[in-house]
Backbone as a printed PyTorch tensor [residue, N CA C, xyz], in Angstrom:
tensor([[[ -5.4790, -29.5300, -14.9450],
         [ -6.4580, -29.3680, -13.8850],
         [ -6.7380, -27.9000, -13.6090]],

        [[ -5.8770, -27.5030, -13.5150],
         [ -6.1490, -25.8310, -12.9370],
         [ -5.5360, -24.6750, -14.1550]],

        [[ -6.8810, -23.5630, -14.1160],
         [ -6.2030, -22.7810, -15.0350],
         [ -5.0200, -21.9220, -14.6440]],

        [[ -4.5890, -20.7160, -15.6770],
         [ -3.4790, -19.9760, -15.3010],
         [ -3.8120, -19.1790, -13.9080]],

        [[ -3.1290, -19.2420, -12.7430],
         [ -3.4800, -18.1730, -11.9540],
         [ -3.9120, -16.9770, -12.3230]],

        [[ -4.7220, -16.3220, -11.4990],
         [ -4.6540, -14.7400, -11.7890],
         [ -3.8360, -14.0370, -10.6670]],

        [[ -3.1650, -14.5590, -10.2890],
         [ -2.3650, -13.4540,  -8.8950],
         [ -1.3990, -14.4520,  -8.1090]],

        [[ -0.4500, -13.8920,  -7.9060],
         [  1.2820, -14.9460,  -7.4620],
         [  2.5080, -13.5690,  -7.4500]],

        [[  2.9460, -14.2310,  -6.8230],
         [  3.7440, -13.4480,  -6.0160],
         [  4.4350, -13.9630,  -5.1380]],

        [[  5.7110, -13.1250,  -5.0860],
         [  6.9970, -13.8590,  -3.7590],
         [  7.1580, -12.9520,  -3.2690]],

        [[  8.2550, -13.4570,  -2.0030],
         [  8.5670, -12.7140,  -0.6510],
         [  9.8350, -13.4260,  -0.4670]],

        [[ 11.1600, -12.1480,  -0.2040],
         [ 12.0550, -12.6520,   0.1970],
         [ 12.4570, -13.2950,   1.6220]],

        [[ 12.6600, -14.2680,   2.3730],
         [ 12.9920, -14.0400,   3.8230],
         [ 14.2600, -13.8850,   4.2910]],

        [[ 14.7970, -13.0120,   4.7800],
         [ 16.2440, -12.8410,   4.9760],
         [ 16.0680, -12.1030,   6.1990]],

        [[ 15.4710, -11.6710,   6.6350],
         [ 15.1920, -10.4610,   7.6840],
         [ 14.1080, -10.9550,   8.4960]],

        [[ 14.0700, -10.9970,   9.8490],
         [ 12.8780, -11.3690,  10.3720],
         [ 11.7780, -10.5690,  10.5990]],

        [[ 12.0080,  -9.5120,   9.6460],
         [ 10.2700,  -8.2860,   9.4360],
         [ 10.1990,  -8.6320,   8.2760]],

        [[ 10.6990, -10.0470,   7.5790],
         [ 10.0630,  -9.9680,   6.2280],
         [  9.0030, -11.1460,   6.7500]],

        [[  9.0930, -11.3980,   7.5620],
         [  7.9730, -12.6050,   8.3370],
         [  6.9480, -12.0240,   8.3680]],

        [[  6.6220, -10.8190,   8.6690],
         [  5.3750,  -9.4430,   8.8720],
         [  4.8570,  -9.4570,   7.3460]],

        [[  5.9650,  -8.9990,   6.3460],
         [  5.4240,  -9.0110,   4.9180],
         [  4.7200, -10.1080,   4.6670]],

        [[  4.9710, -11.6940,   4.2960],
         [  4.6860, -12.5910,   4.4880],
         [  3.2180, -13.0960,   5.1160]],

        [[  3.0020, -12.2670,   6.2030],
         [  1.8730, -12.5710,   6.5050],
         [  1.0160, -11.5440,   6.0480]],

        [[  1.4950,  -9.8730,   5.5440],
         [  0.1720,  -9.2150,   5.2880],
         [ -0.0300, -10.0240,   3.9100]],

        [[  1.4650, -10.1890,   2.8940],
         [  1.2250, -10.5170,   1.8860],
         [ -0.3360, -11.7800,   1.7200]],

        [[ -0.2040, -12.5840,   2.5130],
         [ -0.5310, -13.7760,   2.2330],
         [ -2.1280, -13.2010,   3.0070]],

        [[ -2.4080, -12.3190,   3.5420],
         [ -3.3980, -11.8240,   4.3330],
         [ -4.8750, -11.3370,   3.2780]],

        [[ -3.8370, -10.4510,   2.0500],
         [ -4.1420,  -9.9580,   1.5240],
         [ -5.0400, -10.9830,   0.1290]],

        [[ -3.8730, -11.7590,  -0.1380],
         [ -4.2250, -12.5140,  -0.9200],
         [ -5.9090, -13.6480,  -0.8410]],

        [[ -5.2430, -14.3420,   0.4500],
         [ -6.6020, -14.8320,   1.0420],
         [ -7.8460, -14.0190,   0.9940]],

        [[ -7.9660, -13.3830,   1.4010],
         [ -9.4770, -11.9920,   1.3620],
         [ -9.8790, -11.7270,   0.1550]],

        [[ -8.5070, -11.3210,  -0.6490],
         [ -8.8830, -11.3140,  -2.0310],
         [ -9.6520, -12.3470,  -2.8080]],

        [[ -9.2220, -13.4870,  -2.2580],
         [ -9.8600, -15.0710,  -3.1120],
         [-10.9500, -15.2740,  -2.3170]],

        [[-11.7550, -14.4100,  -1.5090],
         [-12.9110, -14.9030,  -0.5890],
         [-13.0740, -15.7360,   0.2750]],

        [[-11.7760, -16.0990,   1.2330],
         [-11.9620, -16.9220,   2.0220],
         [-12.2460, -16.5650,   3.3210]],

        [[-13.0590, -17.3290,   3.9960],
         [-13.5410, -16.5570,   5.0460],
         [-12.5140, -16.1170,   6.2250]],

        [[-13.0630, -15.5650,   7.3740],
         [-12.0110, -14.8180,   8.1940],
         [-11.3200, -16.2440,   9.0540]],

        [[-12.1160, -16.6730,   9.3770],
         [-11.3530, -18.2130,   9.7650],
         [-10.4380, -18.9800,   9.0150]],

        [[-10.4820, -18.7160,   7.8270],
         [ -9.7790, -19.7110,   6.8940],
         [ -8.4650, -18.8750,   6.6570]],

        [[ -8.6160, -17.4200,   6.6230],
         [ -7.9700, -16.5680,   6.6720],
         [ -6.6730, -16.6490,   7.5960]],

        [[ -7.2080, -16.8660,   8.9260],
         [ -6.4250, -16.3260,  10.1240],
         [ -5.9120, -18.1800,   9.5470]],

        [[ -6.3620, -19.1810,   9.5630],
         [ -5.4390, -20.4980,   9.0840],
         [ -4.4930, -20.3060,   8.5610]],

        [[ -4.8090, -19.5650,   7.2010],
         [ -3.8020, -19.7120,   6.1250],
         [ -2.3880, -18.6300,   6.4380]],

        [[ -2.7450, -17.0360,   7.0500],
         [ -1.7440, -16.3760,   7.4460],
         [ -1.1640, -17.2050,   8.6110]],

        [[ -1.2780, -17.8150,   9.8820],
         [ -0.8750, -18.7800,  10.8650],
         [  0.3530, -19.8310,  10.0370]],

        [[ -0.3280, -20.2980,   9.2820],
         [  0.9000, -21.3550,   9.0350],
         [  1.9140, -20.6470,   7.8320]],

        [[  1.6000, -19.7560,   6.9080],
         [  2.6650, -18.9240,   6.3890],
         [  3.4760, -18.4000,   7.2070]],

        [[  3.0510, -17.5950,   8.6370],
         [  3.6900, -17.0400,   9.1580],
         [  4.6060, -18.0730,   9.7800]],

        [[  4.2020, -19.4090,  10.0030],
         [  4.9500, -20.3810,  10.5540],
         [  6.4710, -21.1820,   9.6610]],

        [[  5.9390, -21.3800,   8.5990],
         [  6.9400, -21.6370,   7.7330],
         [  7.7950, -20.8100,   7.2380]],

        [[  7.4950, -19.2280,   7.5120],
         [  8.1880, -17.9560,   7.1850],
         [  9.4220, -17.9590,   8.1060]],

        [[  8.9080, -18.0950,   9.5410],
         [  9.8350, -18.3940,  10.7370],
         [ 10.7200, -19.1120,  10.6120]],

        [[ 10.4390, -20.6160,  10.4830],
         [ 11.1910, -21.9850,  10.4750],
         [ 12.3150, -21.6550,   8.9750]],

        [[ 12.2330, -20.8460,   8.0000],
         [ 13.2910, -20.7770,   7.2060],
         [ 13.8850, -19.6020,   7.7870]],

        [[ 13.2990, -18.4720,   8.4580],
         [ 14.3120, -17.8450,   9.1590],
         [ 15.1470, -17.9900,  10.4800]],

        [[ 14.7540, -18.9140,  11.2240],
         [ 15.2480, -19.6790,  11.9490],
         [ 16.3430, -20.6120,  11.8860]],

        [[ 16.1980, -21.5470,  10.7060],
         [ 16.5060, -23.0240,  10.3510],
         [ 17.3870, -22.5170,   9.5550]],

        [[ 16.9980, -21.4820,   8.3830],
         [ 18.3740, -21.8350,   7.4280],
         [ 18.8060, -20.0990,   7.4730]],

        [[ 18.4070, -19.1180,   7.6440],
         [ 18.1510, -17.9610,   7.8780],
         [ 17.7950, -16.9580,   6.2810]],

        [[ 17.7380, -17.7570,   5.3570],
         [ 17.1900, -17.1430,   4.1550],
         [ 16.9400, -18.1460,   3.2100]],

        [[ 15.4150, -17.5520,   2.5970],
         [ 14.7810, -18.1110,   1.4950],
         [ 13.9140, -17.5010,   1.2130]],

        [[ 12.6700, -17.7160,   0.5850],
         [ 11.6310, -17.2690,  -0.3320],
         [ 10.3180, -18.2650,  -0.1080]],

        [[  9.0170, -17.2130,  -0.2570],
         [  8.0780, -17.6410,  -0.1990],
         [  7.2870, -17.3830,  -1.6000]],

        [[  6.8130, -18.3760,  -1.9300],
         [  5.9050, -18.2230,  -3.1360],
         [  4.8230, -18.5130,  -2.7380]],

        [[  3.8470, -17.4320,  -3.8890],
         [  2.2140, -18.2610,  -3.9530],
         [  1.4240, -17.8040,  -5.0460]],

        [[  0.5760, -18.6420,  -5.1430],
         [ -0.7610, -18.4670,  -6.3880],
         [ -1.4350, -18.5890,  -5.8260]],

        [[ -2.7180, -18.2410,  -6.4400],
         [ -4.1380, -18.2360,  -6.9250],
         [ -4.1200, -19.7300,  -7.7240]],

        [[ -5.0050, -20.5460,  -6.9930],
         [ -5.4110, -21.6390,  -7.6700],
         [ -6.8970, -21.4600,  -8.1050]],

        [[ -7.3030, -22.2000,  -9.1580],
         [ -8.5130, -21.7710,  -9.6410],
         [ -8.8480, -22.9540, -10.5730]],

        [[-10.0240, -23.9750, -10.7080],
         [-10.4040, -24.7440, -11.5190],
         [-12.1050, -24.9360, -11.8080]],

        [[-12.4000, -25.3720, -12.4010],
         [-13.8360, -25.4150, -12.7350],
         [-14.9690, -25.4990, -11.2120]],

        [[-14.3770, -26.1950, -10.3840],
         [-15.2790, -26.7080,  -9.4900],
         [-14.5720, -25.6600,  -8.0430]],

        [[-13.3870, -25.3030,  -7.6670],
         [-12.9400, -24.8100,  -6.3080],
         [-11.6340, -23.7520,  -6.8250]],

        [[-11.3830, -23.0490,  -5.9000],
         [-10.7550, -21.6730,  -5.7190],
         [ -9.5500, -22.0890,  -4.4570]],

        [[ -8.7460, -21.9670,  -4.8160],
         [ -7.7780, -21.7660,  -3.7260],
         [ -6.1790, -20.8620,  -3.8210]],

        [[ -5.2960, -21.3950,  -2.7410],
         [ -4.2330, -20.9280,  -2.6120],
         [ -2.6020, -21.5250,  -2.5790]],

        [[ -1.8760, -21.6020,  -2.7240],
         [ -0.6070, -22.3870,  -2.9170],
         [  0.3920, -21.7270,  -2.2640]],

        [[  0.9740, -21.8770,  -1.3090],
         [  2.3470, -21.3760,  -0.7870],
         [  3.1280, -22.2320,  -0.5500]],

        [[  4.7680, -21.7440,  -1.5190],
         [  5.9860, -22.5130,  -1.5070],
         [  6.5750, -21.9750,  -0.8810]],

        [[  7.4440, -22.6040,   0.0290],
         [  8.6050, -21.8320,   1.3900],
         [  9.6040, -22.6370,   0.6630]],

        [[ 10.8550, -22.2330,   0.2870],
         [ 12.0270, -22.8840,  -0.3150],
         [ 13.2350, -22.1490,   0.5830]],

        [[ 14.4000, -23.1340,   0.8350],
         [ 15.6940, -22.6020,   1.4040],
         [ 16.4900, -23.3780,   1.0710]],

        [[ 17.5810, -23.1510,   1.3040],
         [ 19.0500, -23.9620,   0.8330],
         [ 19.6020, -24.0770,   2.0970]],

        [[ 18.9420, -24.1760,   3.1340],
         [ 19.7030, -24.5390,   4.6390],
         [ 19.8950, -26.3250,   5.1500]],

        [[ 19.9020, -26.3650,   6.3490],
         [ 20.6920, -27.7120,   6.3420],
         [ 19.6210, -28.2790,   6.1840]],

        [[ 18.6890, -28.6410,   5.7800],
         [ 17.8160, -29.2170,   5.5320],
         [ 17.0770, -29.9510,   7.1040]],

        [[ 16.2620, -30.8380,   6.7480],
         [ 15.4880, -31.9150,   7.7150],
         [ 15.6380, -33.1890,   7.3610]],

        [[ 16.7160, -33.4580,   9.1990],
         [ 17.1760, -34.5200,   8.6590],
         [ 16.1480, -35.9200,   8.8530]],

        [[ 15.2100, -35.7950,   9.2580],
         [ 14.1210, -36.8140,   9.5440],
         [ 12.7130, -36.0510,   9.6230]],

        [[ 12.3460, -36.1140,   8.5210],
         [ 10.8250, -35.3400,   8.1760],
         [  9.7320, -36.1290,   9.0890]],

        [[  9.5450, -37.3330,   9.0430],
         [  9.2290, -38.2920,   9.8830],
         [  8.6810, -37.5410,  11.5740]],

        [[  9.5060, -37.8440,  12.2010],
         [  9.9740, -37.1030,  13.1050],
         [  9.5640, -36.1280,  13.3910]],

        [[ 10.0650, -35.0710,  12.4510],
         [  9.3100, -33.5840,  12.5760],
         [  8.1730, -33.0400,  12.2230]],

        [[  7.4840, -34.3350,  11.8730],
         [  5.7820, -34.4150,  11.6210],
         [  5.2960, -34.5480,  13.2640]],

        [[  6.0210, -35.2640,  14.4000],
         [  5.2560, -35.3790,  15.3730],
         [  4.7820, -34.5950,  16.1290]],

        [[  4.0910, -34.8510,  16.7880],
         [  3.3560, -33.8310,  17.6600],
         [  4.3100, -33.8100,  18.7040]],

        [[  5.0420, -32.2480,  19.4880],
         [  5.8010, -32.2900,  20.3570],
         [  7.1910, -32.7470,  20.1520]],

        [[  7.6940, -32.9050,  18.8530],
         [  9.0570, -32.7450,  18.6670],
         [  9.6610, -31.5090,  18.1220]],

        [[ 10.3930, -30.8670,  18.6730],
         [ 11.0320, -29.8240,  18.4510],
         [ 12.6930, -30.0700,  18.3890]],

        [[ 13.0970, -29.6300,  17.6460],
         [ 14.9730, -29.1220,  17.9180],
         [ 15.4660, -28.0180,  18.3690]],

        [[ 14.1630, -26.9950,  18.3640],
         [ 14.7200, -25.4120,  19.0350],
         [ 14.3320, -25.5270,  20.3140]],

        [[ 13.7110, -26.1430,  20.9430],
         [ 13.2680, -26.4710,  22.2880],
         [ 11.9760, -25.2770,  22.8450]],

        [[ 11.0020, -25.2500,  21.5810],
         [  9.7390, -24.9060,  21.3340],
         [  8.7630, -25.8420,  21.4250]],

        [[  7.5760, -25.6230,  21.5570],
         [  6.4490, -27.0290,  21.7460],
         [  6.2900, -27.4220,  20.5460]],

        [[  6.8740, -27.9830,  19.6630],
         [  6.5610, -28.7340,  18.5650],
         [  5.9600, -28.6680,  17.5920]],

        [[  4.5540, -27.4870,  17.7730],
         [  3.4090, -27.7220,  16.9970],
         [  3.6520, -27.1830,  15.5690]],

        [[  4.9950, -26.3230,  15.4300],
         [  5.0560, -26.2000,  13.8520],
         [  4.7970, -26.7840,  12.5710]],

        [[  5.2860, -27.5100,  12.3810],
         [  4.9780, -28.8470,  11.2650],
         [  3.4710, -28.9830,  11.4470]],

        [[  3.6120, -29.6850,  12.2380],
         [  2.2430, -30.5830,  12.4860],
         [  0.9610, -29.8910,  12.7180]],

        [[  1.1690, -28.4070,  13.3040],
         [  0.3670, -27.4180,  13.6520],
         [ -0.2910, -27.0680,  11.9030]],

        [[  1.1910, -26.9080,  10.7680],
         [  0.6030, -26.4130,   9.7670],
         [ -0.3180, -26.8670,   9.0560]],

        [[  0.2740, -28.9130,   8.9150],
         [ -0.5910, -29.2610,   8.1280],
         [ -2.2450, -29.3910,   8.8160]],

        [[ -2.5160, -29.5590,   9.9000],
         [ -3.6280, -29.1340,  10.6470],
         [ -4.4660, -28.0920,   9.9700]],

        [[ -3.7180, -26.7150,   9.7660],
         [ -4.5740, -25.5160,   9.5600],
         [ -4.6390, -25.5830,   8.2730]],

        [[ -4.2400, -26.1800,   6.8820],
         [ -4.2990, -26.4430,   5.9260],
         [ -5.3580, -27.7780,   5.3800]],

        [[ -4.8190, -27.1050,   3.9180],
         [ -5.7850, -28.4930,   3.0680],
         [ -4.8510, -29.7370,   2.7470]],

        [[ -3.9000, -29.3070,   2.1710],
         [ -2.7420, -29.9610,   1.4600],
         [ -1.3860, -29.6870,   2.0360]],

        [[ -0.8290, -30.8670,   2.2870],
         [  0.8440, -30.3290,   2.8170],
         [  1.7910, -31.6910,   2.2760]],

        [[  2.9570, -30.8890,   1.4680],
         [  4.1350, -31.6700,   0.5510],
         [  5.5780, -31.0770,   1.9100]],

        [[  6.4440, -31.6620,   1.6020],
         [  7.4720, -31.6310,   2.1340],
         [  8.8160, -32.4470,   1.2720]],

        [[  9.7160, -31.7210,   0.5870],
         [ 10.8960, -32.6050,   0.3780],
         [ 12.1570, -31.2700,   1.0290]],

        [[ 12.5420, -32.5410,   1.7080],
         [ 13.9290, -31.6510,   2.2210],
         [ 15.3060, -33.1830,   1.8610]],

        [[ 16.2230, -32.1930,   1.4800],
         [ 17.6800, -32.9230,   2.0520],
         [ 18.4330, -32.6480,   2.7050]],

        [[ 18.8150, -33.1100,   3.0070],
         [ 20.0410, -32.9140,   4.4860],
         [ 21.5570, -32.2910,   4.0530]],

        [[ 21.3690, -31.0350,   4.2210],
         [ 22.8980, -30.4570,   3.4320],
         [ 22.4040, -29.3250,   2.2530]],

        [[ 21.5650, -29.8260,   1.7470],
         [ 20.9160, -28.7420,   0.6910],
         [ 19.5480, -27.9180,   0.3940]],

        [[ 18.4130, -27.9800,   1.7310],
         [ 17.4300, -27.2910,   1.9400],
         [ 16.0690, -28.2390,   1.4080]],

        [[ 15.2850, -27.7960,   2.0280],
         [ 13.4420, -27.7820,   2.5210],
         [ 12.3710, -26.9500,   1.4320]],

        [[ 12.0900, -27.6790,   1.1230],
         [ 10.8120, -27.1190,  -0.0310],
         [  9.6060, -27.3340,   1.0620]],

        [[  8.5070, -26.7370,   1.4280],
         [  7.4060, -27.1120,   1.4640],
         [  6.1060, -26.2110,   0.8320]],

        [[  5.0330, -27.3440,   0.2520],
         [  4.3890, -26.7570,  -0.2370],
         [  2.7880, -26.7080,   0.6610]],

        [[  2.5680, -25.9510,   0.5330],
         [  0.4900, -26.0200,   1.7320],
         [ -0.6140, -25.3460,   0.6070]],

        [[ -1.6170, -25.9720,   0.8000],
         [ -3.0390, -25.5310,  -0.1110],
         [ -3.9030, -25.4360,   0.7360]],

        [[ -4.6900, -24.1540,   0.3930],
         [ -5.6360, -24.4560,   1.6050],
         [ -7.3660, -24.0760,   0.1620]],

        [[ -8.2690, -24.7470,  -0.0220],
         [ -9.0150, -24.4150,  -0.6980],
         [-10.3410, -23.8940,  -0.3230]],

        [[-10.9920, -22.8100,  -0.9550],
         [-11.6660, -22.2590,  -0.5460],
         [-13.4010, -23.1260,  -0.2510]],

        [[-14.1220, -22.4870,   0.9010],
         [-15.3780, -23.3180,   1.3130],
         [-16.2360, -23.1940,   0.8040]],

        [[-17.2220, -23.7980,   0.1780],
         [-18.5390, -23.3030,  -0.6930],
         [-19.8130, -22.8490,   0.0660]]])
């Protein structure tokens, strides 16, 4: 379906100013692929959100992303990966207004909102993959 990216790149999270990187990173990228300033401020919003929740939740991991690109649409891919205790009811932490840090909830549910595409596998004991696409508007 999609050809080779032209542009990808990671980000370590271990530090909570790598949450800052993270978002110029992903700032940068977006603008670069022409997405507009709205789609923009989406896509840095929920990076910066999932940047948090692994520095929070497990306190280190990595963010990945590409350049998606196919005959017909242009987009973006960001992987947040950690080895922390995972999520023990994904379910759950899809709802609107459930929190465990005793924050308003809207993380999860906030992201897949500002996105195109949202994957989630976590286990309980061995860490949280999630993946978000957001594709560009014609």
């Amino acid at each position: 379906m999609s050809n080779e990216p032209q542009g990808k790149g990671e980000v370590r999270i271990d530090d909570e100013s790598h949450i800052v990187t993270v978002r110029k990173t992903i700032r940068d990228a977006a603008m670069r692929l022409g997405f507009g300033i709205t789609d923009v401020t989406r896509i840095v919003t929920a990076a910066s959100e999932l940047a948090r929740n692994i520095f929070h939740y497990a306190g280190t991991g990595i963010m990945r992303w590409r350049e998606l690109a196919d005959v017909s649409r242009i987009g973006i891919e960001l992987t947040f990966e950690d080895h922390g205790p995972g999520i023990a009811d994904v379910g759950q932490a899809m709802l609107e207004g459930y929190s465990t840090s005793g924050g308003f909830g809207m993380g999860l549910p906030g992201t897949k909102r500002l996105m195109d595409e949202m994957e989630i596998n976590s286990q309980t004991g061995r860490g949280t993959t999630i993946v978000v696409r957001k594709w560009r508007r014609k």
